[in-house]
NUMARTI-936453 format. One record per atom (N, C-alpha, C): residue in one letter; chain; atom name; z, x, y. Coordinates in Angstrom, 1 decimal, padded with zeros to 4 digits. Layout:
N
- residuo, cadena, atomo, zz, xx, yy
- A, A, CA, Z, X, Y
...
END
This chain:
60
- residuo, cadena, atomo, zz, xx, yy
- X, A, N, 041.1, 003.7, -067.1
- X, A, CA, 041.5, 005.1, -067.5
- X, A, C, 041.3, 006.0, -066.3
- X, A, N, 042.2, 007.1, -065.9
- X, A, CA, 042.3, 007.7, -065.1
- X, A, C, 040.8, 009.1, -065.3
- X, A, N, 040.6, 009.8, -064.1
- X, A, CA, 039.4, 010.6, -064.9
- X, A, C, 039.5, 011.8, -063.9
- X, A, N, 039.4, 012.8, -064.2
- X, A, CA, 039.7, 014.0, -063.6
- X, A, C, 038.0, 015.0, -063.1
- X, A, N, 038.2, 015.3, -062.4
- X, A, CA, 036.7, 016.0, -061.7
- X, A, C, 037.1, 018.1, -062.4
- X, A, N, 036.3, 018.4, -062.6
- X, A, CA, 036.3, 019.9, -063.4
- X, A, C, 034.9, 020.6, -062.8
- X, A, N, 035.7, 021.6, -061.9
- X, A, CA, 034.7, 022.5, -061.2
- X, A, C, 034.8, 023.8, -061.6
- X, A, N, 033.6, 024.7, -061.9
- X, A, CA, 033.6, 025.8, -062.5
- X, A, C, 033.7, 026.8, -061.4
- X, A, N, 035.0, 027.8, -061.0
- X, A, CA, 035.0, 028.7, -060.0
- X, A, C, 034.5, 030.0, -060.2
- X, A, N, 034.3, 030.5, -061.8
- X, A, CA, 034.2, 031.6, -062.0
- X, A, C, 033.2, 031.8, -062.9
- X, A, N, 032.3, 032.4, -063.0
- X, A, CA, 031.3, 033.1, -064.0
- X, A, C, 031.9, 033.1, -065.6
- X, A, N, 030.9, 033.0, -066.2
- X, A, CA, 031.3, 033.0, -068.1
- X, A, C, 030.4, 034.0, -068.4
- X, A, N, 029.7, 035.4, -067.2
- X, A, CA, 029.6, 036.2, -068.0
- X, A, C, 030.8, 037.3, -068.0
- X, A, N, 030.0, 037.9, -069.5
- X, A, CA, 031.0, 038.7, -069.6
- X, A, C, 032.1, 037.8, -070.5
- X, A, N, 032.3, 036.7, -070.5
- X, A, CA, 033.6, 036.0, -071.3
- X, A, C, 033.0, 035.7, -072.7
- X, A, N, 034.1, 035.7, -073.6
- X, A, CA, 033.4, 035.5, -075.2
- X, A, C, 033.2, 034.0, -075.4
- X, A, N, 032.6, 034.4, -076.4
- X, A, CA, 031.5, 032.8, -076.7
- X, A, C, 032.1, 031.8, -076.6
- X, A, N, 033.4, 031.9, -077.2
- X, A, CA, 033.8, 030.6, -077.3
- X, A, C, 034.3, 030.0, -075.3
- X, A, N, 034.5, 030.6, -074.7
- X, A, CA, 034.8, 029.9, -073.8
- X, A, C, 032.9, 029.6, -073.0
- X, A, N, 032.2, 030.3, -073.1
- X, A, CA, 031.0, 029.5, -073.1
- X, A, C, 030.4, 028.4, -073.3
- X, A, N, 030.5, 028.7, -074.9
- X, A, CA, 030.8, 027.0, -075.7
- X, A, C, 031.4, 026.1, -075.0
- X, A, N, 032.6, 026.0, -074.8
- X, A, CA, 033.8, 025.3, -074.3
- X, A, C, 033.2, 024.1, -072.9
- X, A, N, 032.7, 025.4, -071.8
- X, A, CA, 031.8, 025.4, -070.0
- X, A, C, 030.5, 024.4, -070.8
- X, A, N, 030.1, 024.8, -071.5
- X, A, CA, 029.0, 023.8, -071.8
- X, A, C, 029.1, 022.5, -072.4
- X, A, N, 030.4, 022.2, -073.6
- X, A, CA, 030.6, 021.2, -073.8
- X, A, C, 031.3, 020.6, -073.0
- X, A, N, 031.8, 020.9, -072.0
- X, A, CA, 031.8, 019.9, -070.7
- X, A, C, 031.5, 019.8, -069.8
- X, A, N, 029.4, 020.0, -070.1
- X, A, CA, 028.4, 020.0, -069.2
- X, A, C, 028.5, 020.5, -067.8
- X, A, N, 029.0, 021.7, -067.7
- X, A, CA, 028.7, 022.3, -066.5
- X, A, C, 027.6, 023.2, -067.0
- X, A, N, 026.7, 023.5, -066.0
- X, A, CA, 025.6, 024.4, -065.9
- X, A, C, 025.8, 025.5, -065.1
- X, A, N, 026.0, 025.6, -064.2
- X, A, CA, 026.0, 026.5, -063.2
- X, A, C, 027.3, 026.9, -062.9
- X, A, N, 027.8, 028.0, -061.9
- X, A, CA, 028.5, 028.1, -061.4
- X, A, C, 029.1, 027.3, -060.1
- X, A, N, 030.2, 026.6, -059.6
- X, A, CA, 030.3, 025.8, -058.7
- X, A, C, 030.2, 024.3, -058.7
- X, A, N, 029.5, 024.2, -060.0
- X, A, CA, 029.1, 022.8, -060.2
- X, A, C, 030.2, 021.9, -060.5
- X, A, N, 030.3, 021.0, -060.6
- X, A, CA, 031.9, 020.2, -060.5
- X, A, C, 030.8, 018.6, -062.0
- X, A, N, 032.0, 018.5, -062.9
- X, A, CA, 031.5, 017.1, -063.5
- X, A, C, 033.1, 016.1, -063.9
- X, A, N, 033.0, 014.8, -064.0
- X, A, CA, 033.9, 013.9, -063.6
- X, A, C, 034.0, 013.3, -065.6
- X, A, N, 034.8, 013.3, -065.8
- X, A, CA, 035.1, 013.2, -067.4
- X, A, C, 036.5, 011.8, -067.3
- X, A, N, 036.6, 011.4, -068.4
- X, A, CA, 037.7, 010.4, -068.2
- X, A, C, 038.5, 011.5, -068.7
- X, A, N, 040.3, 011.4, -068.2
- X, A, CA, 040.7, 011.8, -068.4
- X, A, C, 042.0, 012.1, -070.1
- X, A, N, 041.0, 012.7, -071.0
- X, A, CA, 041.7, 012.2, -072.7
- X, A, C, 042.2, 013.3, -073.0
- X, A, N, 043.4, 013.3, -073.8
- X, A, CA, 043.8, 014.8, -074.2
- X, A, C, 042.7, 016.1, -074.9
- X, A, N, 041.6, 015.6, -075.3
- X, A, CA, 039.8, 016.2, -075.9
- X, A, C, 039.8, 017.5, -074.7
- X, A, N, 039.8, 016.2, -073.9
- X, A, CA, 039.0, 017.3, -072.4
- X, A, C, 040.2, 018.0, -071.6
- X, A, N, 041.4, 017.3, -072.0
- X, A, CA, 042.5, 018.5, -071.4
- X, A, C, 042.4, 019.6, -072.4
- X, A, N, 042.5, 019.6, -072.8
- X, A, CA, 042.7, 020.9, -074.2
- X, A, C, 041.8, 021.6, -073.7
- X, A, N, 040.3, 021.3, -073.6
- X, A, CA, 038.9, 022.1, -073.6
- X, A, C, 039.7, 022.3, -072.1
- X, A, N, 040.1, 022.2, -071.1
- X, A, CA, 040.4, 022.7, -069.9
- X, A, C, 041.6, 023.8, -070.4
- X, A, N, 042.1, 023.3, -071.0
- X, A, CA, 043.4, 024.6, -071.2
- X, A, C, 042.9, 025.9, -071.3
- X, A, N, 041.8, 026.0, -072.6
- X, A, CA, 041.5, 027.2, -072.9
- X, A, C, 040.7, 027.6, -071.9
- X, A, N, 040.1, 027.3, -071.0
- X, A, CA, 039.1, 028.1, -070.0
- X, A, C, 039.7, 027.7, -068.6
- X, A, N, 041.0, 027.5, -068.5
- X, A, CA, 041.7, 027.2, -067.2
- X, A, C, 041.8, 028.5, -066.3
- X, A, N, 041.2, 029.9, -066.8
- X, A, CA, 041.1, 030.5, -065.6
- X, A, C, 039.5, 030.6, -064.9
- X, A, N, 038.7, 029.8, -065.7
- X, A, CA, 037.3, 029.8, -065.1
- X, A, C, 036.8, 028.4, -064.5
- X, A, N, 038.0, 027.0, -064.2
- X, A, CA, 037.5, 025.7, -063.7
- X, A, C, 038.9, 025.7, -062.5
- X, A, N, 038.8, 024.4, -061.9
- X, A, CA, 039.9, 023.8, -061.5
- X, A, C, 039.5, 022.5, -061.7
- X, A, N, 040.5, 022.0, -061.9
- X, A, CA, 040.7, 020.4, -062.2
- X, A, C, 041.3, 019.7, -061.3
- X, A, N, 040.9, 018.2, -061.1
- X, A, CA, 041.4, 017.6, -059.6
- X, A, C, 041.5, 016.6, -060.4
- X, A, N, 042.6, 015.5, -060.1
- X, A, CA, 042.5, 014.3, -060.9
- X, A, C, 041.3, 013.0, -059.6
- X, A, N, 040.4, 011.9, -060.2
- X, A, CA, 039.5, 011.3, -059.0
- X, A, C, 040.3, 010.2, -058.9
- X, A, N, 040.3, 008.8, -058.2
- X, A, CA, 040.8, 008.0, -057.7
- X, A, C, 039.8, 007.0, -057.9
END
């Protein structure tokens, strides 16, 4: 299965809860921090809605 790497570029303060929620169910902590997920429509979705605070890379 293909799996995509998800790095947080922007700050979640100031953003409402739910995209909080969101940064944390796909274990990022910090700002900058990058984590590698298999790639399932779950974790695209949770990427849609906070797609102005990650970028997504697909891994190899």
């Amino acid at each position: 299965m293909a799996q995509i790497k998800i790095t947080q570029v922007r700050s979640v303060i100031g953003r409402p809860e739910k995209h909080r929620r969101i940064i944390e169910a796909l274990g990022i902590r910090h700002n900058q921090t990058s984590v590698i997920h298999n790639d399932t429509p779950q974790i695209r979705g949770m990427t849609f809605k906070v797609r102005h605070l990650v970028t997504v890379e697909e891994v190899k």
